[in-house]
Structures are given as structure tokens and as C-alpha cells.
N, C-alpha and C positions, 0 to 999 in steps of 0.2 A: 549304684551299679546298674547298667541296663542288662536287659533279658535279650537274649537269642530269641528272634523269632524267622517266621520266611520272613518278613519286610525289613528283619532288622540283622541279615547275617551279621557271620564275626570279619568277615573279609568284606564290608559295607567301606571301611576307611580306610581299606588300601586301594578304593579305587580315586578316594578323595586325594588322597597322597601323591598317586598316578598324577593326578591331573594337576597337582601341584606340580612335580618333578616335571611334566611335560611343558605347562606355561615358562616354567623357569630355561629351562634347557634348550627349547625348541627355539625358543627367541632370542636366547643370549648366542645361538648356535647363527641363525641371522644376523643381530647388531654384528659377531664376529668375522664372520661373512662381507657384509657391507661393509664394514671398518677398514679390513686388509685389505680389498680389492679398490675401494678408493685412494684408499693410503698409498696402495703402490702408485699412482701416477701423481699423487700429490707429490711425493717425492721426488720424482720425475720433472714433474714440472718446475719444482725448488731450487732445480739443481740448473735449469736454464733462466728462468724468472722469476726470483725470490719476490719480486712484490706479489705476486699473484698466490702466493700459497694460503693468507686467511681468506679469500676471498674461494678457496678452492676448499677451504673444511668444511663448506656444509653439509656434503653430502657425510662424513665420518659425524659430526654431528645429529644428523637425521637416523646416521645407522644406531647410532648409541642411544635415542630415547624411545627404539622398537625392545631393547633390554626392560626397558623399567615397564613399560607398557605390562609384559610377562611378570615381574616383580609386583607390580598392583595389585595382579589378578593373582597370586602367590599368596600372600601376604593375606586379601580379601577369603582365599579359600580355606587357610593357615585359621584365619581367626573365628573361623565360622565352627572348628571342631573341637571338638573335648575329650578327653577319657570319662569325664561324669555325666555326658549329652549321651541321649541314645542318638546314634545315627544310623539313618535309614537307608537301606540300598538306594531311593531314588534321591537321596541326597548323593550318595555317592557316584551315581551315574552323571547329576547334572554338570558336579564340582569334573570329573574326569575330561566333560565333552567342555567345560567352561575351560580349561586347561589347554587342551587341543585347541579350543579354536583360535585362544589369543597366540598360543606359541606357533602353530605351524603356519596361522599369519602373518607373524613375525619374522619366521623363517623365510617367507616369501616374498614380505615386503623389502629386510634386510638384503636377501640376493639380490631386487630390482633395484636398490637402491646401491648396493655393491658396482653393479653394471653399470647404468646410468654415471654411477660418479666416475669412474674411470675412464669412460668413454667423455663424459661431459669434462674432467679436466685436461686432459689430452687435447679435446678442442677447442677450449677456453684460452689453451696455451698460443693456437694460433689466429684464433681469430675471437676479441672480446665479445664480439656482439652474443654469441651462441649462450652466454651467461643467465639472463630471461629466461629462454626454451628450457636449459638444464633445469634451471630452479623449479620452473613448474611441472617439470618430467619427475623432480625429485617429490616433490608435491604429491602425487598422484600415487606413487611408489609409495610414500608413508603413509596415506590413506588408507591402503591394504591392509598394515596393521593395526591401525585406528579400527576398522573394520572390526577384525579379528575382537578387539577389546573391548569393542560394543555389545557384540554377540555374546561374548564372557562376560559380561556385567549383568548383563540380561538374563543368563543364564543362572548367573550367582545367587541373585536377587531372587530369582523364581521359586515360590513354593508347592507347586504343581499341583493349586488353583485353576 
């Protein structure tokens, strides 16, 4: 059993926690985001040019692997804690802000990537060329949460050395 101390409160792993709920939530809140707002013109477009619609799922695919992005850094904060580890408030600070950063990059990336696909299959629907520009608009858009899950690994990793 660990000791109470000031570096080791009792409320040290609910901010770990925090930041787990946050990576989780904040990005599955995006991927959902991006998912339904592409989907709605996928559909749209399904319903005038059926051959175009896998060619129109990348963007609901791009929104869905901003989720797991959140889930990594979950899972990596998840396996970092114990009830038999003493954990330290700046463990608990790093694991909260490593949480935020991947989820509300997520969140952010998922909207652009929401936008971009709905607008991109809409225009896709009437004119193929526009296909290229989407893709690398979508590109640019999941990079955000790439971002986001760099900074959270980084953060993870850190022993505040």
C-alpha cells in the first residue's frame, strides 16, 4: 500500500482517470462527428450514383481511426496505473493533459474531417476530378489528430526528467 503524501495525494488517479475518460470520449465524440456528417452525403450520393459510394467512404473511414488514435492513448494511460503503485500527482497531471490532447485533437480533427467529407462527396458526385484535392484535404485533417497522439505519447512516456 502507498502513503499519502503532498506529491502522492489520494485524488493523484482521478486525474489519471480524467484523462483516460477524456482521450476516450473526446475523440470518439469526433470519429462520431466525422462519421455522420460524411455519411449523410454518402447517402446522398448512393442514392444518385451508386458506383461512387466506396470510393466516397474514405473520409467515414479516416473519421473512425481518429477513435482508436484516443483508445491507444486510453489503454497506454490504463496500463501505466495500479492500486499497488504509488502514484504521483505529476503522474497524474501528465496522464490528464496526455488525455486532452489526443481527445480534443481528435475532436477537432473528426469535425474537419466530418466537413471536408460532405462537402468533398457532394462534389465528387458532380464532378470526378475534385477526388485528389478531397483526399489530400482529408489528409491534412487526420494529421490534427496524429498530432494530438504524438503529444500524448510524449507525454506518456515522460518521467519529468
Amino acid at each position: 500500500m502507498s502513503s499519502i503524501t503532498e506529491l502522492t495525494p489520494v485524488y493523484a488517479p482521478f486525474l489519471g482517470f480524467a484523462g483516460i475518460a477524456s482521450a476516450m470520449i473526446f475523440s470518439s465524440i469526433g470519429a462520431a462527428y466525422g462519421t455522420a456528417k460524411a455519411g449523410i452525403a454518402i447517402a446522398g450520393v448512393g442514392t444518385i450514383k451508386p458506383e461512387l459510394i466506396m470510393k466516397s467512404l474514405i473520409s467515414v473511414i479516416m473519421a473512425g481511426i481518429i477513435a482508436v488514435y484516443g483508445l491507444v492513448v486510453a489503454v497506454l494511460i490504463a496500463g501505466s496505473m495500479s492500486p499497488q503503485n504509488t502514484y504521483a500527482l505529476f503522474q497524474g497531471i501528465l496522464h490528464l493533459f496526455a488525455g486532452l490532447s489526443v481527445g480534443l485533437a481528435g475532436l477537432a480533427a473528426g469535425y474537419a474531417i466530418g466537413i471536408v467529407g460532405n462537402a468533398g462527396a457532394r462534389a465528387f458526385l458532380n464532378q470526378p476530378k475534385v477526388f485528389v484535392g478531397q483526399v489530400l484535404i482529408l489528409i491534412f485533417a487526420e494529421v490534427l489528430g496524429l498530432y494530438g497522439l504524438i503529444v500524448a505519447l510524449i507525454l506518456n512516456t515522460s518521467n519529468g526528467a
